[in-house]
SENU-520853 format. One line per field, with one value per residue (C-alpha): residue number from 1; residue in one letter; x, y, z negated. Coordinates in nm, 2 decimals, always signed. Layout:
<pts>
seq = c(NUM|...)
type = c(A|...)
x = c(X|...)
y = c(Y|...)
z = c(Z|...)
</pts>
This chain:
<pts>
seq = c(1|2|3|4|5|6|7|8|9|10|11|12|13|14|15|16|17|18|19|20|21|22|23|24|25|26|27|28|29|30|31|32|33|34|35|36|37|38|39|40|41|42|43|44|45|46|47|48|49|50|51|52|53|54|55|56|57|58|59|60|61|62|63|64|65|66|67|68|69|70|71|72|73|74|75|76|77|78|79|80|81|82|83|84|85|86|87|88|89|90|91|92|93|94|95|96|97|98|99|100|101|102|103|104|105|106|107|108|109|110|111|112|113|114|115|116|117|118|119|120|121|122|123|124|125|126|127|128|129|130|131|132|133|134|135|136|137|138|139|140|141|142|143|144|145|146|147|148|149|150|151|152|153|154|155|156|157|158|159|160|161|162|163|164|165|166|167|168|169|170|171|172|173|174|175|176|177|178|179|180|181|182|183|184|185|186|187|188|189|190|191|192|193|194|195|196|197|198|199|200|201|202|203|204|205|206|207|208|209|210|211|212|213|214|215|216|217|218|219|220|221|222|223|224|225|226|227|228|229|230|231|232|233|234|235|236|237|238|239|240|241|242|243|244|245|246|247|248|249|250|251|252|253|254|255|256|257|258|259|260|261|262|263|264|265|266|267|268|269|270|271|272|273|274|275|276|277|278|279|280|281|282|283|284|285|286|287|288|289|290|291|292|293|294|295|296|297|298|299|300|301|302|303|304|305|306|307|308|309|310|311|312|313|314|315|316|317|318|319|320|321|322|323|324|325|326|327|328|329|330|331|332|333|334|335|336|337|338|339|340|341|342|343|344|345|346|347|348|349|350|351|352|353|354|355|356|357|358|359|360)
type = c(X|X|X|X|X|X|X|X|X|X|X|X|X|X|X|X|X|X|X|X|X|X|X|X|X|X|X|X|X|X|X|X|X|X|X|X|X|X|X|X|X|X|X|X|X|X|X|X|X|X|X|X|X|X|X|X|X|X|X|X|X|X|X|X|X|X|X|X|X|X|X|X|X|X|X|X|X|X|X|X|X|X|X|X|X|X|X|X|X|X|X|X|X|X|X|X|X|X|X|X|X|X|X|X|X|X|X|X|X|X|X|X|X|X|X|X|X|X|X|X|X|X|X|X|X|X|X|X|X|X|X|X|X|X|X|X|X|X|X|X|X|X|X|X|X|X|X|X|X|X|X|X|X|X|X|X|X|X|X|X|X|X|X|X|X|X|X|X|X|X|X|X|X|X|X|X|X|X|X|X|X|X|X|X|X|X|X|X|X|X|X|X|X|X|X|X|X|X|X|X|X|X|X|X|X|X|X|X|X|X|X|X|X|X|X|X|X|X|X|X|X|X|X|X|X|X|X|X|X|X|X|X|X|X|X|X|X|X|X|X|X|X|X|X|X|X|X|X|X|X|X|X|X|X|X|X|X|X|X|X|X|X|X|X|X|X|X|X|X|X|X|X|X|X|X|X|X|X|X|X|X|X|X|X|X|X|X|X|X|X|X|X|X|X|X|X|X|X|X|X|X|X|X|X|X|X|X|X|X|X|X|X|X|X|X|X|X|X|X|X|X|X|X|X|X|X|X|X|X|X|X|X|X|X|X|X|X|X|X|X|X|X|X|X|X|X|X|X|X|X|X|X|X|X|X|X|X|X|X|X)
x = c(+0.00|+0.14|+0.05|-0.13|+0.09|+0.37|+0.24|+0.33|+0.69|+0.87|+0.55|+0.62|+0.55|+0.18|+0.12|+0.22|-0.08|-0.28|-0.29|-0.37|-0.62|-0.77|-0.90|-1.05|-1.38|-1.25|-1.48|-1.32|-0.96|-0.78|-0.48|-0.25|+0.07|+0.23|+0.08|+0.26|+0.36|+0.14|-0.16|-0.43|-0.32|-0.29|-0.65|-0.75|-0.55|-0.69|-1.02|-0.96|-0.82|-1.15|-1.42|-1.22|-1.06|-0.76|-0.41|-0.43|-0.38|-0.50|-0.88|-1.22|-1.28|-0.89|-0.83|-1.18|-1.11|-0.70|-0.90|-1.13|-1.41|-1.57|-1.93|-1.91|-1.59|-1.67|-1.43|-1.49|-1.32|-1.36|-1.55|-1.42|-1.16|-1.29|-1.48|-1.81|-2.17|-2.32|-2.04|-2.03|-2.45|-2.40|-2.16|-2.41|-2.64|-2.40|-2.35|-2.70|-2.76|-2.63|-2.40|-2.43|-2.22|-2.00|-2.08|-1.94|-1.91|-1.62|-1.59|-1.31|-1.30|-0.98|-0.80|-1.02|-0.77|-0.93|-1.30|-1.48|-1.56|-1.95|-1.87|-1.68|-1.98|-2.21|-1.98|-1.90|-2.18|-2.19|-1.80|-1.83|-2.14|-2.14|-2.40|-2.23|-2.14|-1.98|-1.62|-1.51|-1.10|-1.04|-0.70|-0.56|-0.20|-0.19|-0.37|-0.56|-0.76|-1.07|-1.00|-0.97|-1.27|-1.28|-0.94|-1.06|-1.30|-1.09|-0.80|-0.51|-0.17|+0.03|+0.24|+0.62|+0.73|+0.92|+1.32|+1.47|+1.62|+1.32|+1.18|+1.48|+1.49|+1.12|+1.21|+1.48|+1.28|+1.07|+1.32|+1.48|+1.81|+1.98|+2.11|+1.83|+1.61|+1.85|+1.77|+1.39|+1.38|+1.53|+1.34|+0.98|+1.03|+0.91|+0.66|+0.65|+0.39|+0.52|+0.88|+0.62|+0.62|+0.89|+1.10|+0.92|+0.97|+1.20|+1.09|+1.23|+1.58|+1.43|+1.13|+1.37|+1.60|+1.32|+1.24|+1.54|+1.63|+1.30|+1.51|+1.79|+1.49|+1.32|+1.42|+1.13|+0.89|+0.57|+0.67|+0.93|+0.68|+0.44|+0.76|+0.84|+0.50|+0.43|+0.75|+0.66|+0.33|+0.44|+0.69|+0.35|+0.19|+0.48|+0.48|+0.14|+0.24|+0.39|+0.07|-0.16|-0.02|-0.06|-0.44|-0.51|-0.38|-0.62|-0.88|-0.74|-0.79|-1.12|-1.27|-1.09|-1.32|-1.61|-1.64|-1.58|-1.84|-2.06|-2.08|-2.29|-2.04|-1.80|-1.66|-1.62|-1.70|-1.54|-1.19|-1.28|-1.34|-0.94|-0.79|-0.88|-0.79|-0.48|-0.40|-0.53|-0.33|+0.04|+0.01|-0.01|+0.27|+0.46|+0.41|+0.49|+0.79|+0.90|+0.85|+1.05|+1.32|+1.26|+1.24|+1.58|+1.74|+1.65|+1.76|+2.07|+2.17|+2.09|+2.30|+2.63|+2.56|+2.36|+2.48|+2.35|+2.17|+1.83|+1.80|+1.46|+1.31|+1.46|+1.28|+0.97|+0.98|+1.05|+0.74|+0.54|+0.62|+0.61|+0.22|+0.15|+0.30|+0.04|-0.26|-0.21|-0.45|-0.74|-0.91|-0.62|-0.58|-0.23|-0.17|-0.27|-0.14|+0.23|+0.20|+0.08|+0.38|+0.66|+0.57|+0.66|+0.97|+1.31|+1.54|+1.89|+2.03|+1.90|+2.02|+2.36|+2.34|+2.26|+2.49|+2.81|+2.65|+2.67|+3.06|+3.19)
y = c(+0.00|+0.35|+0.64|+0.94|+1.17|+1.04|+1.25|+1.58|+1.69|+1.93|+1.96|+1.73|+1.94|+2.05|+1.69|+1.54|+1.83|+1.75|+1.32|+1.45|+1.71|+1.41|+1.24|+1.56|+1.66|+2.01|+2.09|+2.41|+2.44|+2.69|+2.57|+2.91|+2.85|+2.96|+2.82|+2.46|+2.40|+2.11|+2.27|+2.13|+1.77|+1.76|+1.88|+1.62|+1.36|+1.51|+1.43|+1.11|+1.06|+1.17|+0.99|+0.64|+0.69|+0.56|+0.67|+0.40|+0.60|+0.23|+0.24|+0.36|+0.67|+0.75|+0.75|+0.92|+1.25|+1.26|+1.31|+1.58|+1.30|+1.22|+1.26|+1.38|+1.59|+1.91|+2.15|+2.47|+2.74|+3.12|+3.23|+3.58|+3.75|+3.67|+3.46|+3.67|+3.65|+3.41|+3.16|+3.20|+3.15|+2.80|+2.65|+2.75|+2.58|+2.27|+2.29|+2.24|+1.89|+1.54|+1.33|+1.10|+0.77|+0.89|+0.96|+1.30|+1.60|+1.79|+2.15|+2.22|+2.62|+2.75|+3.11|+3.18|+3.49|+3.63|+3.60|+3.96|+4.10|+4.03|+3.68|+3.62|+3.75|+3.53|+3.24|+3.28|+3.18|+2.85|+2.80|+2.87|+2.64|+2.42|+2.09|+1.80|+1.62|+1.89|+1.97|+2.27|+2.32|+2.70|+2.69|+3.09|+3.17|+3.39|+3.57|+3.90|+4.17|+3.99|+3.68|+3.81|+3.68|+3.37|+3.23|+3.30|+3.06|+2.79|+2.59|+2.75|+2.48|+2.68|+2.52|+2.68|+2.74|+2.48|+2.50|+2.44|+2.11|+1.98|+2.05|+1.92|+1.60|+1.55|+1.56|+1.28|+1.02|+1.07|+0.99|+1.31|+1.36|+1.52|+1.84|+1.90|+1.88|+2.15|+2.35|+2.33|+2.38|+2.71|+2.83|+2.67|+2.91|+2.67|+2.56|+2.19|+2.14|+2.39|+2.20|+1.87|+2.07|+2.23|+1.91|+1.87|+2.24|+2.28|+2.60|+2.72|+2.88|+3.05|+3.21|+3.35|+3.49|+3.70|+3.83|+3.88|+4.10|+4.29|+4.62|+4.55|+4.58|+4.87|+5.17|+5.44|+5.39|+5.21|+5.05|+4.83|+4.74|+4.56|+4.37|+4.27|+4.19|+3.96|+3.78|+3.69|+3.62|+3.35|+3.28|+3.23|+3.02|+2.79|+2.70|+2.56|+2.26|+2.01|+2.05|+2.05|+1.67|+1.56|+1.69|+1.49|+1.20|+1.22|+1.28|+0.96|+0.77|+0.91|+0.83|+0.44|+0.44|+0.61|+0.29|+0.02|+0.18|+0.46|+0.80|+0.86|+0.99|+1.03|+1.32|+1.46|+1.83|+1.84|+1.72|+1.97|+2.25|+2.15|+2.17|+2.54|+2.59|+2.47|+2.63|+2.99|+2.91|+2.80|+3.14|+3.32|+3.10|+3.19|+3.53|+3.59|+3.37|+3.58|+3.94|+3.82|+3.79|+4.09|+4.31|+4.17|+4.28|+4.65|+4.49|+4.40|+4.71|+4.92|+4.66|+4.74|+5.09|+5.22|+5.60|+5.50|+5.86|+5.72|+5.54|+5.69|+5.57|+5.19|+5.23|+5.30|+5.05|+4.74|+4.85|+4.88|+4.52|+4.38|+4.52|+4.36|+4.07|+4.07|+4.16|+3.87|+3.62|+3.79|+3.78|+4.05|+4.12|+3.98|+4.19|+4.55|+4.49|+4.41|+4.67|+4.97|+4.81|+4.85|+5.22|+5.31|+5.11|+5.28|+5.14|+4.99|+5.18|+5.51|+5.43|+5.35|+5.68|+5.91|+5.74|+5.77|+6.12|+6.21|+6.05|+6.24)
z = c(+0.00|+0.10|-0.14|+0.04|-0.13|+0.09|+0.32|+0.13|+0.16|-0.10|-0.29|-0.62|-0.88|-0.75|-0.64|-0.99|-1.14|-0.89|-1.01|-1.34|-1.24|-1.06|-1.35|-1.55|-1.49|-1.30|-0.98|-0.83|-0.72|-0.58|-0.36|-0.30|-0.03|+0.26|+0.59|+0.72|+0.30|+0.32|+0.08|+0.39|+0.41|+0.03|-0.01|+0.21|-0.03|-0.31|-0.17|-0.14|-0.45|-0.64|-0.36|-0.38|-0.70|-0.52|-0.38|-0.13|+0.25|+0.44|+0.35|+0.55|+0.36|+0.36|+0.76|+0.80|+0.55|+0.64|+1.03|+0.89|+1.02|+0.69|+0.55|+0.22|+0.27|+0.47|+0.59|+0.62|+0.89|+1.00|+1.25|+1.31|+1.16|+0.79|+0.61|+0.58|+0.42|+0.67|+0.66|+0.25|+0.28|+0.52|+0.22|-0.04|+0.13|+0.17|-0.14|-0.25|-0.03|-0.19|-0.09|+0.23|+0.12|-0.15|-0.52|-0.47|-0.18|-0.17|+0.01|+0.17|+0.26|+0.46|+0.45|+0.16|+0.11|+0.44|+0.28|+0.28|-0.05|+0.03|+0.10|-0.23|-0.44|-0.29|-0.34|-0.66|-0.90|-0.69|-0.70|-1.12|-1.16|-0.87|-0.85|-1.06|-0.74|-0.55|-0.56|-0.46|-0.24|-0.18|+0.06|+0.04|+0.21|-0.07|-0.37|-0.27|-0.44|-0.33|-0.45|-0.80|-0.96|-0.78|-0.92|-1.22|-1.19|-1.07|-1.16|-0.92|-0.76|-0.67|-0.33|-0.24|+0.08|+0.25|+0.27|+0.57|+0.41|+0.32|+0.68|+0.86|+0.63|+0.66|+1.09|+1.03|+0.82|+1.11|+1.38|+1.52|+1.56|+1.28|+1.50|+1.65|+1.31|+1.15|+1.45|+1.48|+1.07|+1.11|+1.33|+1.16|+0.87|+0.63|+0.84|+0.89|+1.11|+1.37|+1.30|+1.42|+1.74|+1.78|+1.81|+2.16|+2.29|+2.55|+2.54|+2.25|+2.26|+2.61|+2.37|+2.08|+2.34|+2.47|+2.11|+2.01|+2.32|+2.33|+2.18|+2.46|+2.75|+2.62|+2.76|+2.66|+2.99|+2.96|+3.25|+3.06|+2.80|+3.03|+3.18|+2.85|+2.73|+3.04|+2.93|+2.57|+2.68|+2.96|+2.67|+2.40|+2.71|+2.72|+2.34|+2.39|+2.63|+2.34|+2.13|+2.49|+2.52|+2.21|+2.20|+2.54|+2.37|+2.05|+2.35|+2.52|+2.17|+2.12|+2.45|+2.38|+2.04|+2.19|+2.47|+2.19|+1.97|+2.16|+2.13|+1.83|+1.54|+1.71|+1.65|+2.02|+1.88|+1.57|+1.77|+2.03|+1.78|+1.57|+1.90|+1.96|+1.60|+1.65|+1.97|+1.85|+1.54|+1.71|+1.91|+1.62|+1.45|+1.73|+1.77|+1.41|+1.43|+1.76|+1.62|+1.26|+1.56|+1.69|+1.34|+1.27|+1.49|+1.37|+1.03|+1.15|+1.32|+0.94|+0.76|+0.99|+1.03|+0.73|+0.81|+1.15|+1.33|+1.42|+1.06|+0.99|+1.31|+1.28|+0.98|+1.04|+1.36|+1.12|+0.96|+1.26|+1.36|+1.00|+1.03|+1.41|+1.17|+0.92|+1.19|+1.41|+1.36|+1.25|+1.64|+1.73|+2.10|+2.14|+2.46|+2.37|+2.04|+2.16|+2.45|+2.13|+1.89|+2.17|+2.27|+1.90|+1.89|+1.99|+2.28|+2.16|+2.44|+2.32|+1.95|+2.06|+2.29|+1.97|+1.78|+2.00|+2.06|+1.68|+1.62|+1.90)
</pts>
């Protein structure tokens, strides 16, 4: 028997609360962690644990709930940007139905630290009083302002970001070659489900090249910023294909299952509705991952010169792309939001201009 936990890398001390959580009579949980720390697939284990009461990853109920596919164990995900009032009023209605096989339902509600304010004040009297077989699992990247109340009403695992040896090491016990492990886990940022993917990019070195030269290519004209933002965008496009092949095979395997067993629950739209999940959500990854790149660069530049004449302005441009950072993902138009980012940020060539300008 293999232990669902297995699954977790890095994670020991939440997953050695979480065992011991399993067997009190806590129903809402707050799991807080950086995206691709594992926090997802140990809700899902968690889940498990409490339906079957067991650790064991080879039963029914285990394969079903680690797939998202199971009954009683309901996942919940954004519509729009955030988690508003309609969404929180569907899961208060889920919350009020009974379980289908199990002796409990468990709730699983994503990017709870994108909820609107509205939404969290609906949810919370049923999160602090829910029915006695509901379990609630509120996954936040982080702890916000609106999420206040809420963890006070649950008990909060906290889940660290991955290091890149625990990412690289995870990659080897898996089968990739060691050099090419340490490379991917650098560039995952702790992430090790875009490390999964990485490890079939062939794309990759091509893509942080054209970040990391972005202040190289701009030379003030809006003209260079559409050149540029066609780039990272065929660059974005190309990211896609390792995770495009392995969706066509989970389609492959569910069309195998659906002619063994016919179409009825099988899960055709609930597959169909992960895979543009995880699509949206590997853009973003990489468009974050790609504009880190770009920031530091600026960063780079103020650490060897920090007398440097245009000081001010690298400033203020790190911030700029530190806040396209921190926008992306919440239904952001990628394009217009690179193309407005650019047009604030200065050309290397124009820095290194000024600053010859100012030693002579």
């Amino acid at each position: 028997m293999n232990s669902l936990w297995q699954r977790i890398v890095g994670q020991d001390r939440a997953i050695e609360r979480l065992k011991q959580l399993a067997k009190t009579s806590v129903q809402s949980f707050l799991f807080v962690g950086p995206e691709g720390c594992g926090k997802e697939d140990a809700a899902r284990a968690f889940a498990t644990t409490l339906i079957t009461g067991s650790e064991d990853d080879s039963s029914r109920e285990a394969n079903l709930i680690m797939r998202g596919e199971f009954a009683d164990v309901s996942e919940i995900y954004r519509v729009g940007a955030a988690v508003d009032t309609a969404e929180a009023e569907d899961i208060v209605v889920q919350s009020s139905t009974t379980p289908l096989e199990a002796k409990l339902k468990v709730i699983i509600i994503h990017e709870v630290h994108l909820m609107r304010d509205a939404a969290a004040v609906r949810l919370l009297k049923t999160i602090e009083e829910p029915a006695n077989q509901i379990i609630f699992i509120l996954l936040a990247d982080q702890l916000v302002p609106s999420l206040t109340t809420i963890n006070s009403r649950c008990v909060t695992i906290n889940f660290s970001r991955l290091t890149e040896h625990d990412v690289a090491t995870a990659l080897i016990n898996q089968g990739v070659f060691p050099d090419t492990a340490n490379t991917v886990a650098k560039a995952s940022l702790g992430n090790l489900d875009r490390a999964r993917l990485l490890v079939t990019d062939s794309y990759l070195a091509r893509r942080q090249e054209s970040f990391a030269t972005i202040a190289m290519r701009l030379d003030g004209t809006g003209a260079a910023v559409v050149k540029i933002v066609a780039d990272l965008m065929d660059q974005i496009d190309n990211a896609t294909g390792a995770l495009v092949i392995r969706q066509e095979r989970e389609l492959d395997e569910l069309e195998s299952r659906v002619l063994l067993t016919g179409e009825r629950g099988s899960g055709r739209k609930n597959l169909q509705d992960r895979h543009k999940r995880e699509l949206r959500k590997l853009r973003t990854d990489e468009l974050r991952s790609g504009l880190a790149m770009f920031a530091k660069t600026y960063s780079d530049l103020l650490c060897a010169q920090p007398e440097i004449a245009d000081g001010e302005e690298i400033i203020s441009a790190i911030k700029s792309i530190h806040k396209t950072i921190s926008s992306l993902g919440l239904n952001t138009n990628e394009i217009l939001a690179l193309h407005a980012l650019l047009l604030k940020c200065p050309p290397l060539s124009v820095i290194s201009r000024n600053n010859a300008s100012l030693v002579g």
